[in-house]
C-alpha positions in Angstrom: 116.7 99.4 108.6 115.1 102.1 106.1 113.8 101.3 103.0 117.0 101.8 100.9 118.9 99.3 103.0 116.0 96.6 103.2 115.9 96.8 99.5 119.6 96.4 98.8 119.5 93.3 101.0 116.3 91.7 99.4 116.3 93.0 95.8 112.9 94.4 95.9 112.4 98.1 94.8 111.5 101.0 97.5 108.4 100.9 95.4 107.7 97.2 95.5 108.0 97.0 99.4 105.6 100.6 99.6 103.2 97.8 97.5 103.5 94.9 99.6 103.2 96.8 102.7 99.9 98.9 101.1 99.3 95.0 100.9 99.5 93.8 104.3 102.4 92.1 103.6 105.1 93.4 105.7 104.9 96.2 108.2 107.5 98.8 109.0 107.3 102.1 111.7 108.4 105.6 111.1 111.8 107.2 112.6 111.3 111.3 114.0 112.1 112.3 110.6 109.3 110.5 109.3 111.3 107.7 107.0 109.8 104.1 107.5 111.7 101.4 109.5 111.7 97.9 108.9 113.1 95.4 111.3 115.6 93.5 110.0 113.3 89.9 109.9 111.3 91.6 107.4 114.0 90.7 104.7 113.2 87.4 105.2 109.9 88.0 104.9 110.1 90.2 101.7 112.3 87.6 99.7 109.6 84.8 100.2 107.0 86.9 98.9 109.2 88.1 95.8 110.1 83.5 95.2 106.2 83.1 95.7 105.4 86.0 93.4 108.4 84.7 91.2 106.7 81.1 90.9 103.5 82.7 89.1 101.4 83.6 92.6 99.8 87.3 93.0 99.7 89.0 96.4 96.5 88.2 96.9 97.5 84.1 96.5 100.7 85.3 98.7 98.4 85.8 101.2 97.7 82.4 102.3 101.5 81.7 102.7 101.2 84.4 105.6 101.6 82.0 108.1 105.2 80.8 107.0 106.4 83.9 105.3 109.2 84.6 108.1 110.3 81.3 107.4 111.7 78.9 104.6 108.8 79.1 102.6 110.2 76.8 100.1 111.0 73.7 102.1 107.9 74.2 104.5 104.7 71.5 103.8 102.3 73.8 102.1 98.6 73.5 103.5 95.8 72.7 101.7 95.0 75.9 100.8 98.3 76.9 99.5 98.7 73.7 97.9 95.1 74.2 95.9 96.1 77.7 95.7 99.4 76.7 93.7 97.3 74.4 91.3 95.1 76.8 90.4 98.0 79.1 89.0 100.0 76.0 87.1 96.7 75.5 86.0 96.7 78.4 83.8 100.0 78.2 81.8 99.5 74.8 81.7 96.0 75.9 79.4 98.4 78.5 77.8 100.9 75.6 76.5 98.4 73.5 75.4 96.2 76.4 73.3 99.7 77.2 72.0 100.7 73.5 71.4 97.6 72.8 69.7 97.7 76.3 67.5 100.9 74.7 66.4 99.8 71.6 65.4 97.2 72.9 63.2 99.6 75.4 61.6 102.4 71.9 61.0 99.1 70.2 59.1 98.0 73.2 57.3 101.3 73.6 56.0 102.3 69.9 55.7 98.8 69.9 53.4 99.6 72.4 51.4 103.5 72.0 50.6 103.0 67.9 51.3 106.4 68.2 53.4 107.3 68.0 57.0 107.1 71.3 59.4 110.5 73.4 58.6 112.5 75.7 60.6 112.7 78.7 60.1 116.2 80.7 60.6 
């Protein structure tokens, strides 16, 4: 399948799947007329990367899924390395929400000091 096609079927961009084959991702040939060729188990392929990238991993992170990319990435046992992988990038929202939680807080008791009432909402 050419590019257009393997993007209509996966939702990825012509531009995303040049990336993620400049990548190592996924592969393709080239027909004469020079247009690259996918075969049609690359769509498979392409939608795991775009869940993993989805769930917060980069392609560089996608690339220890490599081995289970043509299959149901979702429901396979992840391996160590994915698994630590996978922690490391929950890790950093996870220090996001709690920066953000605590900016919060402070703000609340600044302004609980200061007006001597509970937080309000603002509309």
């Amino acid at each position: 399948m050419r590019i257009g096609e393997l993007a209509g079927v996966t939702g990825a961009s012509a531009r995303a799947l040049r990336h993620y084959e400049q990548a190592g991702l996924i592969a393709s040939g080239r027909a004469p007329n020079g247009y690259r060729i996918y075969d049609a188990h690359v769509a498979v392929r392409v939608r795991n990367i775009r869940y993993l990238l989805t769930a917060g991993l980069t392609l560089d992170d996608v690339r220890v899924f490599l081995p289970c990319l043509d299959g149901d990435v979702a429901a396979a046992p992840p391996s160590d390395k994915g698994l630590r992988v996978a922690l490391e990038r929950l890790a950093v929202p996870n220090e996001r929400i709690a920066s953000q939680t605590e900016a919060r807080d402070r703000l609340e008791a600044a302004l609980r000091r200061r007006s001597g009432a509970g937080p309000r909402t603002v509309t």
